[in-house]
NUZA-418396 format. One record per residue (C-alpha): residue in one letter; z, x, y negated. Coordinates in steps of 0.2 Angstrom, whole numbers, plus 5000, padded with zeros to 4 digits. Example, Ala and Ser with C-alpha at 12.3 -4.5 7.8 and 13.67 -1.06 7.14 Angstrom:
2
A503950625022S503650685005
# end
This chain:
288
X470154015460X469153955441X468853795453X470753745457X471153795439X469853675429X470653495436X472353535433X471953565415X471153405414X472353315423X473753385410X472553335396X472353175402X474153135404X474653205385X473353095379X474252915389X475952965380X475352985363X474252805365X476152765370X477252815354X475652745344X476052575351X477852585349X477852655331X476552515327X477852385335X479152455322X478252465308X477852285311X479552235313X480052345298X478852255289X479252085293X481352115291X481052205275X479852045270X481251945276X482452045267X481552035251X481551835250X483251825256X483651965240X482551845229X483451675234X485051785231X484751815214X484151635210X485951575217X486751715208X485651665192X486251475193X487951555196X487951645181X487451495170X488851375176X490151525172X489151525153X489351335152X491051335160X491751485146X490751385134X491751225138X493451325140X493051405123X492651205116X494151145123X495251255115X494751225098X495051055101X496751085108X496851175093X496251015083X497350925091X498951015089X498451015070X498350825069X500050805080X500750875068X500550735055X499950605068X500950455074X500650345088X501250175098X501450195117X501650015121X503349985110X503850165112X503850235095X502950445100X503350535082X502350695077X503250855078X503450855057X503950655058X505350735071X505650885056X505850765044X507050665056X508050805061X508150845041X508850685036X509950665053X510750825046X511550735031X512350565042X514150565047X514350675061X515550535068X513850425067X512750565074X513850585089X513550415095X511550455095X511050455116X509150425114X507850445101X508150255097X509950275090X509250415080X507750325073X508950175069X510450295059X508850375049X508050225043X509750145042X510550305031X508850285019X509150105017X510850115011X510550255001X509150144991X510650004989X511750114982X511050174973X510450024964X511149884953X511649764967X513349744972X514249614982X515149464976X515549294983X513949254977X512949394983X513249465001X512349645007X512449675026X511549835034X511549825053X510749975061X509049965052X509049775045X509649735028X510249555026X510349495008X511249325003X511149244986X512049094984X510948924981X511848914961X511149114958X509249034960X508948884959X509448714951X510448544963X508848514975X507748594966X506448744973X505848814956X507048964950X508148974937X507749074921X509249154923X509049214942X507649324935X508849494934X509349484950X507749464958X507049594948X508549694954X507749644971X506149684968X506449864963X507449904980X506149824990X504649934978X505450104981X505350095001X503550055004X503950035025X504949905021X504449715027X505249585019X505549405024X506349285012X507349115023X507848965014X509348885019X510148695015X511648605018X511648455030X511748305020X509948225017X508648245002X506948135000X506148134983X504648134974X504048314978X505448354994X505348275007X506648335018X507848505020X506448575029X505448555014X506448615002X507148765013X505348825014X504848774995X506148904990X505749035002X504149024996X504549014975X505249174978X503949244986X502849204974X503849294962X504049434971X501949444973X501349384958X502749464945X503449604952X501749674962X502549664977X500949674992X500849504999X500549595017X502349625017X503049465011X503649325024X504049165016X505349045031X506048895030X507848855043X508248685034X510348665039X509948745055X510748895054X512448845043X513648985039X515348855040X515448665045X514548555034X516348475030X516748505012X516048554995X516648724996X515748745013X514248655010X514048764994X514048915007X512748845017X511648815001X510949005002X509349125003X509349275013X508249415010X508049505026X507249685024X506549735039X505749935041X503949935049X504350065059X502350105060X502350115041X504150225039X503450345053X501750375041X502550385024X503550535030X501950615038X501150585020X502750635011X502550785023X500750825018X501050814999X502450945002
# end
């Protein structure tokens, strides 16, 4: 009986050793595995938070940019405010040009204003209301002698050939001093105001000793008086234009006297730089 009981034993021993050799294997196996994903896992954590760390710094630089372009917007809304600018010949007028626009629009004949279908048209009846304010404002009226036309935002200005200047002669009168002092103060108080000054002759000839055609006196007058209006009365020479049109451009026919004394003329033309008229109301705007 002990001999049939001892082998079984051992047998059973035997076999309870195999299964625990077995799970041993197995367990090793996983903990290798383990191992090896949680090694895995660890770089793929690590290359997770370098991306995540790059991330982090581009957001930084991109709120940094954000926040540096909106204090430049800022900037930039500031200086639009006082700001003018050319877009090829398209006037583009800060916000207090337009202001200032909108304030002396307010006091043109609504009848005028009505007539106003693009910014143009309302630039021109501003500049145009200014201008004819400034000549009403001063001493000169018109006359047979002395003609004032204002179209849209050009002033034409003629003075008779007798007012100025002497029979074919180009040096100015003693007496025509006044009136171009009367001139001279109305071109003065609007500094965006260009000024070109056109000599104009009859057509009968002249050749002397110091003219040698109407050509030549035409543009010797034109430009006596803008000497004058440079070197006496401080007009800046950048906005003087001297031009001679000989008996190209006759008012009448060349046919009598009376007509040929019409011919005889200088014009004053007064053009606003619109460049110029657009700054001095940001500057007047500023000072405010």
């Amino acid at each position: 009986m002990k001999k049939f009981i001892i082998p079984v034993v051992a047998i059973s021993l035997m076999a309870t050793s195999c299964v625990s050799k077995k799970k041993y294997v197995t367990l090793e196996n996983q903990y290798i595995n383990t191992k090896g994903t949680l090694q895995k896992t660890t770089l793929e954590k690590e290359a997770l938070e370098g991306k995540f760390a790059k991330i982090e710094s581009r957001v930084a630089d991109y709120n940094e940019k954000i926040n540096s372009l909106k204090s430049d917007n800022s900037s930039l809304q500031d200086a639009n405010d006082v700001k003018l600018d050319m877009v090829g010949k398209t006037a583009v007028i800060s916000n207090n040009t337009r202001e200032r626009m909108r304030e002396t629009l307010s006091k043109v004949d609504p009848e005028e204003l009505a007539k106003a279908k693009t910014l143009k048209d309302s630039l021109n009846l501003a500049i145009s209301y200014n201008l004819k304010n400034k000549f009403d404002n001063s001493d000169l009226t018109d006359s047979d002698d002395l003609n004032i036309d204002i179209d849209q935002t050009v002033v034409m200005i003629s003075v008779s050939d007798k007012l100025l200047f002497n029979n074919a002669s180009y040096r100015v009168k003693n007496g025509a001093y006044g009136l171009i002092e009367k001139l001279a103060a109305v071109i003065k108080s609007e500094p965006s105001m260009d000024v070109m000054i056109e000599g104009h002759t009859d057509s009968r000839t002249i050749n002397n000793a110091v003219v040698q055609d109407n050509w030549d006196l035409s543009v010797k007058r034109a430009t006596s008086i803008v000497r004058l209006l440079e070197s006496k009365y401080n007009i800046d020479g950048s906005r003087l234009i001297a031009a001679g049109r000989g008996s190209t451009m006759p008012l009448v026919e060349n046919t009598t006297n009376d007509n040929r004394a019409k011919n005889r003329r200088t014009r004053i033309v007064i053009l606003p730089n619109l460049d110029k008229f657009f700054a001095l109301l940001s500057d007047d705007q500023l000072k405010e």
